[in-house]
N, C-alpha and C positions, 0 to 999 in steps of 0.2 A: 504494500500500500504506500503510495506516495503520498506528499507532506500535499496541501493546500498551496500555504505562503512559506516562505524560507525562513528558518528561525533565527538570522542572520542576522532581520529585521528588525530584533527586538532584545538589542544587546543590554544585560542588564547588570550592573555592580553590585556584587554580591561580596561580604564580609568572608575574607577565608575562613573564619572561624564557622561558620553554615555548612561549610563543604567538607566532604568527605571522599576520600579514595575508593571506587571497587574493589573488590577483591578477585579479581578475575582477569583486568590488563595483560595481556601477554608481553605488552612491549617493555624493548630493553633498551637503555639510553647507556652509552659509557661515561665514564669519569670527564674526560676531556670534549665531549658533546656538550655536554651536560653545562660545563664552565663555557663553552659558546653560547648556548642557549643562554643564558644568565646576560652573557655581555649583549647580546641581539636583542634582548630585551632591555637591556639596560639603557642602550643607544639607540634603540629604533623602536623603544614604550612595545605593549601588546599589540602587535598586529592582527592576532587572528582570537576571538573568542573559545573558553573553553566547550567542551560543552555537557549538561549535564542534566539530572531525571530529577525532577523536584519530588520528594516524598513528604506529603502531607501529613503526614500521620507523626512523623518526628519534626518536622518542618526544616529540612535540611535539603541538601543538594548531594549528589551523587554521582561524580565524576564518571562518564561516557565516552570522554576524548579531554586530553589536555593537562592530563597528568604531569608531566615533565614540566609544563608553565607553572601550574599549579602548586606543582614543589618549587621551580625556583621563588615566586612571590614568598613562600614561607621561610625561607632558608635565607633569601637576602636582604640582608637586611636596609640595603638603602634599595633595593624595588619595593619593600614591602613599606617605605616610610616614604616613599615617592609616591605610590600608588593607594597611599590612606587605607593598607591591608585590604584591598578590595579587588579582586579579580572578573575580568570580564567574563560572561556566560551568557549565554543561548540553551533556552531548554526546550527539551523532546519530551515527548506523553510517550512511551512504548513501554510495554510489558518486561519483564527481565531475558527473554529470550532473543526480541530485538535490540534491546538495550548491550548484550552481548555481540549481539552479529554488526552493528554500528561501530561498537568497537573497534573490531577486528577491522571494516571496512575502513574509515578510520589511521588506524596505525598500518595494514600492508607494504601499502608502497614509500613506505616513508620510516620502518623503523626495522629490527629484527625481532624476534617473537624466539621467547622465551619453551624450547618445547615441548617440558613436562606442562606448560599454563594453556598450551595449544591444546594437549590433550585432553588436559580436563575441560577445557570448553567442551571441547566435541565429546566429550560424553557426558556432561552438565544436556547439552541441548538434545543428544538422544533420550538421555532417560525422561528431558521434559516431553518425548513427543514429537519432537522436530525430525522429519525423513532426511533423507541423504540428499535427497533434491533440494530439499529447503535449505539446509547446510548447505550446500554448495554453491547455489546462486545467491544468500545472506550475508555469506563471508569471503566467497569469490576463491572458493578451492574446485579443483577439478577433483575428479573418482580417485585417483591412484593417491593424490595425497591425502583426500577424506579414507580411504580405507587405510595407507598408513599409519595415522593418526590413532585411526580406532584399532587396529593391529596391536600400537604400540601401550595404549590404553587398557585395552581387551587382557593383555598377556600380564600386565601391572594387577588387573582385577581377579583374573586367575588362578593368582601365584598368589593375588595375598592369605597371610597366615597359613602359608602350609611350612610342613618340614620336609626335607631333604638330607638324601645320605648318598652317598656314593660309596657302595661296596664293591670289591672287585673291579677299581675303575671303572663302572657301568653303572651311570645318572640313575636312580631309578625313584619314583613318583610315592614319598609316602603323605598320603590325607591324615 
């Protein structure tokens, strides 16, 4: 389902203290990125809004993209006293399973991904119900890396809490 109007529209300053990280991001930023970011912001203010899921219920905000900006405002402290601890946002209505797939859409082509966090998505959204199709055109994986994934996932789920012994050099399978 596409948007209506672009939420781009309706950038709004929000107290970092409101905001809160996912638990789910895949993306990975390095040390030395990471002090770029910082200086890019530092010299050329926010350029691009975070963006994030308003939750009513705690009345807080829920980082969907933007993480990395997000931490620099908290971490620096002349952005965070430049910018009156308030960070730009756009917020999305979507369920926890689009809210994931944005993510991912999102970070792709612009970071590295994390690949134990990969996996638990992709099995976060199959036990929610999400087919392989949905997966795939949500987060923009083709078949061989969705089945990968869940491979890599599937054999982690498997294997947890069993024992193993190896007698006679030969693996053998104790439940």
């Amino acid at each position: 389902m596409s948007v209506d109007k672009s939420p781009v529209y309706n950038v709004k300053a929000i107290p970092v203290e409101k905001i809160q990280a996912n638990d789910y991001n895949p993306n990975v930023v390095a040390p030395p990125e990471m002090k770029l970011l910082e200086l890019s912001i530092w010299e050329d203010g926010f350029t691009m809004p975070c963006v994030c899921y308003y939750d009513q219920e705690k009345d807080n905000y829920i980082l969907v993209d933007g993480y990395h900006r997000y931490q620099v405002l908290k971490t620096s402290k002349r952005i965070y006293q430049r910018e009156n601890g308030l960070l730009p946002v756009v917020v999305i209505d979507k369920e926890l399973s689009n809210r994931m797939a944005s993510t991912i859409r999102h970070n792709r082509a612009r970071g590295a991904h994390n690949i134990e966090l990969m996996c638990n998505i992709v099995a976060e959204l199959d036990r929610a119900g999400m087919s392989d199709q949905w997966i795939m055109k949500n987060i923009g994986m083709d078949r061989d890396e969705l089945l990968r994934l869940k491979q890599i996932s599937g054999l982690a789920d498997l294997f947890a809490n069993k024992d193993f012994s190896i007698p006679d050099n030969k693996p053998e399978y104790m439940p």
